[in-house]
C-alpha positions in Angstrom: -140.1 -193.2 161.8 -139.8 -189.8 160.5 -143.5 -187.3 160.7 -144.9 -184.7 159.4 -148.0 -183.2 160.8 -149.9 -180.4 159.3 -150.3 -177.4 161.6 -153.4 -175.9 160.9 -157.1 -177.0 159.7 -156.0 -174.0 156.8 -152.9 -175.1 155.9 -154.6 -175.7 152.7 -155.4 -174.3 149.4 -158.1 -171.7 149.2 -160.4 -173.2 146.6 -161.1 -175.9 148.7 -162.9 -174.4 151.0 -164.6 -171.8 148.9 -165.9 -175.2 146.9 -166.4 -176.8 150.0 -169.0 -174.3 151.3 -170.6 -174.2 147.4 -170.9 -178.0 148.0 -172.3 -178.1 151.3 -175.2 -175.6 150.2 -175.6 -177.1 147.2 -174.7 -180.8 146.9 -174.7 -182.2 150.5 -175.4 -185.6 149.6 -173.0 -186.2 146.8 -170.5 -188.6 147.1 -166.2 -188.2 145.2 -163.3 -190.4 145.3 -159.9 -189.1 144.6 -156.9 -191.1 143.1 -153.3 -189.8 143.9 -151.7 -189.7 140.0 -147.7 -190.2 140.6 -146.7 -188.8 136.8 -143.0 -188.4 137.5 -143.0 -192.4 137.8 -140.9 -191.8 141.7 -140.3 -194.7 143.7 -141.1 -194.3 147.3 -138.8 -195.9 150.1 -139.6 -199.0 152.0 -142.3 -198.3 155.2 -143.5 -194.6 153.2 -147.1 -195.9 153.2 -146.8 -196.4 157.2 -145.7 -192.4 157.5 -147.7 -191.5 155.5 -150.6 -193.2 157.7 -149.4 -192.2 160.8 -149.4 -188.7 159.2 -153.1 -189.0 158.1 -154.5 -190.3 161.0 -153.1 -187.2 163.2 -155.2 -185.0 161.4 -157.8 -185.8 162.9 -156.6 -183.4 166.0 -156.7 -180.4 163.6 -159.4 -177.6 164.5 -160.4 -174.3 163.4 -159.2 -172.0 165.7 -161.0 -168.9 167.1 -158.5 -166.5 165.7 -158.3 -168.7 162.3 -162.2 -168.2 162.5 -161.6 -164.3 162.8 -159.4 -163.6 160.2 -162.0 -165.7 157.7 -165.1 -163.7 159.0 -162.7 -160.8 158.4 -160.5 -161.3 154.6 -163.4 -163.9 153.3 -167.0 -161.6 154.2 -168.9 -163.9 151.7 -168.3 -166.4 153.8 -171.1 -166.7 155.6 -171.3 -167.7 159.2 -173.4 -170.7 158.9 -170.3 -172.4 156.7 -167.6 -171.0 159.4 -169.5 -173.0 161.9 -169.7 -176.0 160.0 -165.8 -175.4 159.8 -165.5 -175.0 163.6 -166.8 -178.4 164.1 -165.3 -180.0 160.4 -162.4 -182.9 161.5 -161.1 -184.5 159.3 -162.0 -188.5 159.3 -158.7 -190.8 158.6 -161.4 -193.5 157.8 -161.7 -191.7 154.2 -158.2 -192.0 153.2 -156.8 -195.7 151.6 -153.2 -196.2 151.7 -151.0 -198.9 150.2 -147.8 -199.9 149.0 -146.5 -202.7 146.6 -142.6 -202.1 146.6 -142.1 -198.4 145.9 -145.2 -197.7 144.5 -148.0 -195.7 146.6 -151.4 -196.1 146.4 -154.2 -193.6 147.8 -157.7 -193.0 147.2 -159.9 -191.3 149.3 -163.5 -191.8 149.2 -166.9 -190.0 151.3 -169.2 -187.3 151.6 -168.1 -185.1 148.6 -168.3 -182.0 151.2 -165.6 -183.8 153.6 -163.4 -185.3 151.2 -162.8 -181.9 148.9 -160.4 -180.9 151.8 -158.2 -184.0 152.0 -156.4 -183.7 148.3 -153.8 -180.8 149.1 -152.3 -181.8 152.6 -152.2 -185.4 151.4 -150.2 -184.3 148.2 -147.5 -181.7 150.5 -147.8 -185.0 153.3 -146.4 -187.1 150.5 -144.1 -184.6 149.1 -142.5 -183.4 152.1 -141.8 -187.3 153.6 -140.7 -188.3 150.3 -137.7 -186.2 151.0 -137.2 -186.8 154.6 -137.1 -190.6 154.6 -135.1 -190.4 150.8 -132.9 -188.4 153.3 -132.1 -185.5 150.5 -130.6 -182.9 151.6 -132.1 -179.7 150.3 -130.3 -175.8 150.5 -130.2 -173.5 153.3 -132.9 -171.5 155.0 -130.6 -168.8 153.8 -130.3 -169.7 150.4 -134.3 -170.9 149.9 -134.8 -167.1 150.9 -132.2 -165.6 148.4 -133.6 -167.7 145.7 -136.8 -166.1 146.4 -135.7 -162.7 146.8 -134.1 -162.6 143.9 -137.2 -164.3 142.0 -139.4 -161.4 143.4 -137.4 -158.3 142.6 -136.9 -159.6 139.1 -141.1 -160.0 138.9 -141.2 -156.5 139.9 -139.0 -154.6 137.6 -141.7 -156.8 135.2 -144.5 -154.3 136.8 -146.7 -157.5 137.2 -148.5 -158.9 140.1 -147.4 -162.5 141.6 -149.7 -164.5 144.4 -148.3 -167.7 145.7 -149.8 -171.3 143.9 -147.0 -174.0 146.0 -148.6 -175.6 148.4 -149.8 -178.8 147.0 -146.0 -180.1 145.8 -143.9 -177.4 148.2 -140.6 -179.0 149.2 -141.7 -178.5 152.9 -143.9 -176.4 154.9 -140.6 -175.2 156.4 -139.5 -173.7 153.2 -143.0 -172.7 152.2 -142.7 -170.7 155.3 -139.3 -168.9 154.7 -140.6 -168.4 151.0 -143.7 -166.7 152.3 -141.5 -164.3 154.1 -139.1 -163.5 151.4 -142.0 -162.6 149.4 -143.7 -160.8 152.1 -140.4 -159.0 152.7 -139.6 -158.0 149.2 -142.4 -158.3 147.1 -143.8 -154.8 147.2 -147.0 -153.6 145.4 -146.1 -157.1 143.0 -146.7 -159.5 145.5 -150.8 -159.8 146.1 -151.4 -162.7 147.6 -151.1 -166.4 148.5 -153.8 -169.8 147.8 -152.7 -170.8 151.0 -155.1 -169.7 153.8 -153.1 -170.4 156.6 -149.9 -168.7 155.3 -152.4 -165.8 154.1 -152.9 -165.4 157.8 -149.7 -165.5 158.8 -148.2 -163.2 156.5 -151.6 -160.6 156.6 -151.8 -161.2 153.1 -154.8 -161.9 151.0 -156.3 -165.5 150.2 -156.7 -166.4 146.5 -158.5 -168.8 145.0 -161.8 -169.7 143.1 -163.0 -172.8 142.1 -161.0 -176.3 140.9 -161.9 -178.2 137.8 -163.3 -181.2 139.9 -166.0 -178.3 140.1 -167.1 -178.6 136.5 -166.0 -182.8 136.7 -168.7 -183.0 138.9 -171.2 -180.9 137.1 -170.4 -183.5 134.1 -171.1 -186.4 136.2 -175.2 -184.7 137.3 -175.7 -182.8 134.3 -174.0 -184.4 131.6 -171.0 -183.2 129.4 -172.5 -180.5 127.5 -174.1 -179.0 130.5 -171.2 -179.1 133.0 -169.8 -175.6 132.1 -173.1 -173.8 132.1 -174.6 -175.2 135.0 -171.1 -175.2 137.1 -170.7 -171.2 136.4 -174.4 -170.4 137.3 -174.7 -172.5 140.4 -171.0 -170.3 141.0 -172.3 -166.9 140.8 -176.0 -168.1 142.6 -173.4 -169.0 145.4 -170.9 -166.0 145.4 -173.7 -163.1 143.9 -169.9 -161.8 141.9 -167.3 -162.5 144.3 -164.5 -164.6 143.3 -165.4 -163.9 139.8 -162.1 -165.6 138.2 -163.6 -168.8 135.6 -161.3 -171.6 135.3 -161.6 -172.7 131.8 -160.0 -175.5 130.5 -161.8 -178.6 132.5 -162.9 -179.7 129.0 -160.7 -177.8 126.5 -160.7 -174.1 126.3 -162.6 -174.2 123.0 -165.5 -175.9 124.5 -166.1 -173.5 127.4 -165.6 -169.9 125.2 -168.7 -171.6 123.6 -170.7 -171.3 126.4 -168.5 -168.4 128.7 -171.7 -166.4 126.6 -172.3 -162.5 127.7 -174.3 -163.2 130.4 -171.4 -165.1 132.3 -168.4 -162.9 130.5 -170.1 -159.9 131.9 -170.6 -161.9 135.3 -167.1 -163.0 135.7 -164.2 -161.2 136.8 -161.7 -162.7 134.1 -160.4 -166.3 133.5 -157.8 -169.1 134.9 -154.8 -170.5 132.2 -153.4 -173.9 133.6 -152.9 -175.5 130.5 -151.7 -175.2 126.6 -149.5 -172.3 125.5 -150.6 -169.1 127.3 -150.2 -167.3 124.1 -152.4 -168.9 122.3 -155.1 -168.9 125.3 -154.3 -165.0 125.7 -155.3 -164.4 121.9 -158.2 -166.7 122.3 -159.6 -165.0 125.1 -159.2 -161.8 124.1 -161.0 -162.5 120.4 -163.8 -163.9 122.9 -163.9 -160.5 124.7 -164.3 -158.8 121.8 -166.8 -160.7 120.0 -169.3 -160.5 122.9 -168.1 -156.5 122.9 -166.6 -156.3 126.0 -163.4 -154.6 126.3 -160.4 -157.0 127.0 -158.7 -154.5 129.4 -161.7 -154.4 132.3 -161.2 -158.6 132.6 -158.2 -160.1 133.8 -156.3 -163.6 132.9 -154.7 -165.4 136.0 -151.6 -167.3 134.7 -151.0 -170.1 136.8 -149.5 -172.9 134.9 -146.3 -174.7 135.7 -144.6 -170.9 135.9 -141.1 -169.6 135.5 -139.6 -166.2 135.2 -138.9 -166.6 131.1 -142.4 -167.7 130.8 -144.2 -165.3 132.9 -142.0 -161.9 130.6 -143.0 -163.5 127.2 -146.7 -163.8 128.9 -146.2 -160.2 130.0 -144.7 -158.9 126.8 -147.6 -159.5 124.4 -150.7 -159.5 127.3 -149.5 -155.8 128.3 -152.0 -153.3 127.3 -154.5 -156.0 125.5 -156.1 -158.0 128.5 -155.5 -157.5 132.7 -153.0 -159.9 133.5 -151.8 -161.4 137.2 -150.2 -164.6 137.8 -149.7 -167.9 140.1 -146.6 -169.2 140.6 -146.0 -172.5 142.4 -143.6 -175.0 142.3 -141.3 -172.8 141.1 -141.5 -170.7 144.3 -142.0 -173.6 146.9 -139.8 -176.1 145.6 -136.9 -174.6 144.2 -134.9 -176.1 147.3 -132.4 -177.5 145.0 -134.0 -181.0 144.6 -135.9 -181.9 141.6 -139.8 -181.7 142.1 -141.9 -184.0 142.6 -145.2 -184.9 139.3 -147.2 -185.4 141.5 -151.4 -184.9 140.9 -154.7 -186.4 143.1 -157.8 -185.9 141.1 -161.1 -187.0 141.5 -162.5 -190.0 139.5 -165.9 -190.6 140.2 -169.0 -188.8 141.4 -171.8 -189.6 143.3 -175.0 -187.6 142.8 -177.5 -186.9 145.3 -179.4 -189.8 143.2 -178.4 -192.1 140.5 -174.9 -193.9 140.7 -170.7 -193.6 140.6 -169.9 -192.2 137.3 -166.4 -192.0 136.3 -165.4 -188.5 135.5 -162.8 -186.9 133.3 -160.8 -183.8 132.6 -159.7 -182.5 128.9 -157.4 -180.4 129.4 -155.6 -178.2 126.7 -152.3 -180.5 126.9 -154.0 -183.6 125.1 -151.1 -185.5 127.2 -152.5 -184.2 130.6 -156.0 -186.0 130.1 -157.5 -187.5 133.3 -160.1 -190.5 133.4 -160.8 -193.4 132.0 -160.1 -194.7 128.4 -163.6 -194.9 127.5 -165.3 -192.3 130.0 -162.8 -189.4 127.6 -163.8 -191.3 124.3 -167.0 -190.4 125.1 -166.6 -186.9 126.3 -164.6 -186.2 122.9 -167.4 -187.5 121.0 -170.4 -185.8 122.6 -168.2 -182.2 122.8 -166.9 -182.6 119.4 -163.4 -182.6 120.7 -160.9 -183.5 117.7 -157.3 -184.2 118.4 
């Protein structure tokens, strides 16, 4: 049976753990359940499940390191030691995790303590990506040619005079070609290449670790608070955690228009800038900057991070009409990690349900501003349309 083991406790995204520490002061009693989302319909080979299991249950053995511990206390200061601690003794429980197979479709859920199951969704997704191709046995490119596809990527970002950080981990083709692709960019990126939303690559590479917060943030926030209050109360329970660090808003958990009407003066002054990942950048670009300026505050002293589904064409005509109206930066993903000459994998895990500190599951959803990337249940995003006036 082919493996794959992860090699690190940080060999994950960011976010994950700066929610995870949010959570954990905040929510320690809440309760999620994930539910791996295969969009690109694949069909995964006889005896996947079992590999993927066997994969699972050795991450138990994964630990925070001392000197993973020192480079957090070090890049990550709003950290607090309390929370690396809890890391130090954080193992991940296979128990959580619910695999199955019915011919070649997968099944996973995951289900727990909200603070221990936040960190399970990225290494299960590049777990399932990286044995889908090994026991498909597809051959991807060379280590020589990943890195000249990436070298070539980077120079041509630079003569854009942009900046670039990393996004790939959760559908990378490998954390072998993650690895030669953090390189390349390492190697070539100059003053355009700022950063990576992996934290154990970040280490690696002495870069810096990006990352904010995740829309299961604000799902969650639905579930407690209710639909009109999940944007509100998610952003001020943010900055009570973080005091203005990691001041970058994601914004489209329930449509873009419904959180400029509450991203009021008090938060847009707060927050650093804001997160695209979905709906025509363009359009989100205008949008935010017309926001900026109605609440008077000058476009050019916030940032947008551009982070969805990202290629070079994309990323100029982005770059063209943001230039001198609004700070711009961008994520890059798939397009970096999995550009191994193999089609990538659709694949998404989101949460699906919430468990407050007291009450009950409640099923949770995300609007997104692609009407055709809508999460949840039928009636659970009726609902949500009609209390937040959301018209298609």
């Amino acid at each position: 049976m082919q493996k794959f083991y992860l090699a690190s406790l940080l060999d994950n995204d960011f976010y994950k753990f700066t929610m995870q520490f949010a959570v954990v002061r905040l929510f320690p009693r809440a309760k999620a359940k994930y539910h791996f989302i295969n969009r690109g319909n694949h069909r995964f080979p006889e005896g996947f499940a079992a590999a993927l299991q066997e994969s699972v249950d050795a991450m138990c053995n994964l630990k925070l390191t001392k000197q993973e511990r020192q480079f957090l206390a070090g890049a990550c200061p709003y950290l607090p030691p309390t929370y690396l601690d809890f890391l130090e003794g954080y193992r991940y429980n296979p128990n959580e995790v619910h695999i199955q197979q019915s011919g070649g479709e997968l099944l996973v859920a995951v289900e727990g303590y909200w603070y221990r199951t936040i960190l399970w969704e990225v290494p299960l997704l590049c777990m399932i990506s990286e044995l889908y191709y090994k026991l498909n046995n597809l051959q991807r490119i060379s280590d020589a040619e990943v890195y000249a596809v990436t070298k070539e990527k980077i120079e041509n970002y630079n003569q854009l005079g942009i900046t670039i950080a990393e996004f790939g981990t959760r559908r990378r083709h490998s954390y072998e070609v993650h690895k030669i692709v953090m390189r390349a960019l390492q190697e070539n990126g100059g003053a355009s290449f700022v950063g990576t939303s992996n934290v154990h690559f970040a280490q690696l590479y002495r870069t810096k670790p990006i990352g904010t917060h995740a829309h299961e943030w604000f799902m969650f926030h639905a579930a407690k608070y209710g639909y009109k209050m999940a944007n509100s109360m998610a952003l001020e329970h943010w900055t009570e955690t973080y005091r203005g660090d990691l001041g970058i808003a994601l914004s489209d958990t329930f449509t873009t228009n419904v959180f400029f009407q509450q991203f009021d003066k008090k938060f847009a002054k707060l927050f650093d800038g804001v997160r695209h990942d979905s709906g025509d950048p363009i359009d989100f670009a205008e949008a935010t900057i017309a926001h900026y300026k109605s609440l008077g505050i000058d476009p050019l002293s916030k940032t947008i991070i551009f982070s969805d589904g990202l290629n070079y064409e994309k990323v100029k005509r982005i770059a063209d009409f943001a230039k001198g109206k609004i700070g711009i930066s961008f994520g890059i993903g798939t397009n970096f990690t999995n550009d191994a000459g193999l089609p990538p994998m659709n694949i998404v895990m989101k949460l699906t349900e919430a468990y407050p500190e007291c009450g009950r599951w409640t099923n949770v959803v995300k609007l997104s501003d692609e009407k055709g990337k809508y999460t949840g249940d039928a009636g659970s995003i009726a609902l949500a349309k009609t209390i937040l006036q959301i018209e298609d």
